[in-house]
C-alpha positions in Angstrom: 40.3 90.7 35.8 41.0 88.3 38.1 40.5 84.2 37.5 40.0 85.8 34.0 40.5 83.2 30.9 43.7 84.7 29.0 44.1 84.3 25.5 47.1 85.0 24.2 47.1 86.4 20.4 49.8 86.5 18.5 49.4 88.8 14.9 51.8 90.7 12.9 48.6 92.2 11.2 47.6 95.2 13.2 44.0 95.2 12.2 43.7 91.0 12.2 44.7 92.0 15.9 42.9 94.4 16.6 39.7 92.5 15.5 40.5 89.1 17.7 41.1 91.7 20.4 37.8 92.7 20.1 36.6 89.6 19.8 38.1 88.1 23.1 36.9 91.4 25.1 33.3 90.5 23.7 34.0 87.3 25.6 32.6 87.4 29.3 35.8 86.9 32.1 38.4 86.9 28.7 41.2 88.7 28.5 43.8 89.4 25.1 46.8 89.2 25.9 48.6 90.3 22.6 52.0 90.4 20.8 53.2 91.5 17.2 56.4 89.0 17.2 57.1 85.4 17.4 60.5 86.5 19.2 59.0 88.4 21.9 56.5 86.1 22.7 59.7 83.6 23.2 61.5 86.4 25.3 58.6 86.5 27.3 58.0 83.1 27.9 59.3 82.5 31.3 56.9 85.2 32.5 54.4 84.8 30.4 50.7 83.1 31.6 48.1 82.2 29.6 45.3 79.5 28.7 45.0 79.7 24.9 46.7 80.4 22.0 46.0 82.0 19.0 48.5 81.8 16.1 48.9 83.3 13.0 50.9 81.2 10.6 53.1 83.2 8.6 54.8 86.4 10.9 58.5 87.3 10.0 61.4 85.6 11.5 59.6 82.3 13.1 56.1 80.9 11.5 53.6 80.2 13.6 54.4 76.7 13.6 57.9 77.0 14.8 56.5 79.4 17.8 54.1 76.6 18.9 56.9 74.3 18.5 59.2 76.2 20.6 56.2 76.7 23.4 55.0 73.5 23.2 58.7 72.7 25.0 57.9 74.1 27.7 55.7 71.3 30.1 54.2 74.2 31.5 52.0 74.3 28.4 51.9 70.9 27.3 48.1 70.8 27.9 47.3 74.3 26.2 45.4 74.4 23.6 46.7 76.0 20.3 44.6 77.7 17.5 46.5 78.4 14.3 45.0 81.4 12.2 45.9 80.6 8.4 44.8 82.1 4.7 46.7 78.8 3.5 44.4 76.7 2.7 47.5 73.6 1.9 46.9 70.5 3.7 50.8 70.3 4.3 50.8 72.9 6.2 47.5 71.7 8.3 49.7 68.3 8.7 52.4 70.5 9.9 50.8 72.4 12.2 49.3 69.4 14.0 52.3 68.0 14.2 53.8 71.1 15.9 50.7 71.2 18.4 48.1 73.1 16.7 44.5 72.1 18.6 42.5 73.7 15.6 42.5 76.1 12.7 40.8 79.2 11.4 40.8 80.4 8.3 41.1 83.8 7.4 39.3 85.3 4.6 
């Protein structure tokens, strides 16, 4: 699709995934563009393009706060919004997560 609106998901959980991959196709001139690891989303980062984020919070190796951290580095995406996908419900880690660059939150069930 081109001049499409990518969203770049990043899940651990292949049917969370799966589900806001449906979601963003349902989504006229979106596109998902989707990963299963924190560290290849940061290995892919000098080629990777994309206009929002979605973020679940806890993925092995690096939370979903770290990863934001770690993109939010790069000026390239200084402006890009963040979403972080959570089942915590602790205000700490809301704090956190705003602090890290987090735009909004969604709470799974």
């Amino acid at each position: 699709m081109e001049n499409a609106t990518r969203i770049l998901i990043v899940e651990d959980n292949r049917t969370n995934r799966m589900l806001m991959e449906m979601l963003v196709g349902q989504i006229p001139n979106c596109v998902a563009i989707s990963h299963t690891s924190p560290v290849d989303v940061l290995r892919d980062l000098p080629t990777l393009a994309f206009d929002l984020a979605i973020v679940d919070y806890q993925m092995p190796e690096i939370n979903g706060i770290e990863l934001i951290e770690r993109i939010r580095s790069e000026p390239r995406f200084a402006d890009t919004p963040f979403v972080m996908v959570t089942a915590d419900g602790d205000a700490a880690t809301r704090i956190d997560a705003i602090h890290a660059g987090a735009t909004e939150f969604l709470h799974k069930p």
